[in-house]
C-alpha positions in Angstrom: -2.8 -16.2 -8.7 -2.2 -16.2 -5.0 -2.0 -19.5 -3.6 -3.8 -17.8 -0.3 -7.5 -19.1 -0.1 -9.8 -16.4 -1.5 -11.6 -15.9 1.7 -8.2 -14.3 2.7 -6.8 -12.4 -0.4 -7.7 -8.6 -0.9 -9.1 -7.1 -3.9 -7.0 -4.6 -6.3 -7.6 -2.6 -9.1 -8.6 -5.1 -12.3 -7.6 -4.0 -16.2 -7.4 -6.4 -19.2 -9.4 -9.1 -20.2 -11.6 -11.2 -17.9 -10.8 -14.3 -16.5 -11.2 -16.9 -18.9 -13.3 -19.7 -19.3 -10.8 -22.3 -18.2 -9.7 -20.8 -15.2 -13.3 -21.1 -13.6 -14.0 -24.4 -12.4 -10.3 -24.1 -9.8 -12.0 -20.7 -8.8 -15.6 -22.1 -7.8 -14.4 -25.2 -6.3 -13.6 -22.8 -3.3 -16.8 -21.6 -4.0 -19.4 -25.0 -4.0 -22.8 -22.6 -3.7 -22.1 -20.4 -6.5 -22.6 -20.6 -10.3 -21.6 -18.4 -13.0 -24.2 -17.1 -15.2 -23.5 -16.5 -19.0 -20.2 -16.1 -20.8 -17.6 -13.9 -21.6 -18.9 -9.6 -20.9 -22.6 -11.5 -19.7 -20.9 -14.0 -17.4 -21.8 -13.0 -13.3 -21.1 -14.8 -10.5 -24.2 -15.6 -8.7 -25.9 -16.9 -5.2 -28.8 -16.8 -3.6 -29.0 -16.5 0.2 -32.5 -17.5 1.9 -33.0 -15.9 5.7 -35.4 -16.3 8.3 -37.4 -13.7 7.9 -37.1 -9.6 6.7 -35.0 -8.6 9.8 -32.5 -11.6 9.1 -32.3 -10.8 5.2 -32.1 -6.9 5.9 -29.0 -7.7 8.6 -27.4 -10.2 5.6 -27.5 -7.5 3.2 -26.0 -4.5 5.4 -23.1 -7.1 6.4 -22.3 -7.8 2.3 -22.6 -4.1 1.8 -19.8 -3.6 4.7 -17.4 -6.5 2.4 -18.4 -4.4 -0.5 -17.6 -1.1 0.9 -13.7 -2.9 2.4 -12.9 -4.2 -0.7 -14.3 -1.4 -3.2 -16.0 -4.0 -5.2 -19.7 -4.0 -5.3 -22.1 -6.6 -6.4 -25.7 -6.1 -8.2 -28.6 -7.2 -5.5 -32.0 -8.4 -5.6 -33.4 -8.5 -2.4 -36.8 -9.7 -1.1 -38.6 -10.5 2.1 -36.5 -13.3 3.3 -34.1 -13.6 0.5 -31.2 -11.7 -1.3 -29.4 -12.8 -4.6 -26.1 -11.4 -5.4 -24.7 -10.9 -9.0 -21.2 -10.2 -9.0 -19.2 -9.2 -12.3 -16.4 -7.1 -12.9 -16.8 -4.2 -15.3 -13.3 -2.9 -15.9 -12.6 -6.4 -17.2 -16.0 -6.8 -19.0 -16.7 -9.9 -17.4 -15.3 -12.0 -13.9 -12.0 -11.1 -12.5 -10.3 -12.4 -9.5 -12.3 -9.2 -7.1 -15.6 -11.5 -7.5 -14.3 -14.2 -6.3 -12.7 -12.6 -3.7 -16.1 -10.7 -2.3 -18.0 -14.5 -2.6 -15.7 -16.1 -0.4 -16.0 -13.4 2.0 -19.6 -13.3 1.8 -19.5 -17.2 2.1 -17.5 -16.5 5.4 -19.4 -14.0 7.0 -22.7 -16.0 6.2 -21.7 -18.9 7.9 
């Protein structure tokens, strides 16, 4: 793994198995407001993010979908009035790689 934080590292193309259990808690200690989900092909990487008000959420949402879009890497959202959870997973690896770790750090970073 690159020794660059994640906020900075790119995403690539991800084959072979998902990133195992052990090799989580390094990988969300750059991450404090995330938590995965389930194990192995169930596990996603999740956070919710609670805005102001529609507008706010709607603006939150469009700026994930442009990190998305960069990286070619797209999360699962559930998105409400002043609210928007993402759910990111990896399906290539059937499970988390490296990409969703990547994509949470830059949506940490562009939410702050």
């Amino acid at each position: 793994m690159s020794t660059l934080p994640l906020a900075q590292q790119h995403c690539s193309h991800q084959s072979g198995p998902a990133l195992a259990a052990d090799a989580l808690p390094a990988l969300l200690a750059e991450l404090p407001d995330w938590r995965v989900d389930g194990e192995g092909a169930q596990a996603v990487l999740t956070r919710t993010f609670t805005c102001p008000d529609f507008h706010h959420t709607m603006a939150l949402v469009n700026a994930i979908a442009w990190v998305a879009h960069q990286q070619d890497h797209h999360p699962d959202m559930i998105v409400g009035y002043n609210r928007c959870t993402l759910r990111w997973s990896t399906h290539s690896v059937g499970g988390l790689s490296i990409n969703d770790f990547i994509c949470a750090a830059r949506v940490d970073a562009l939410a702050r």
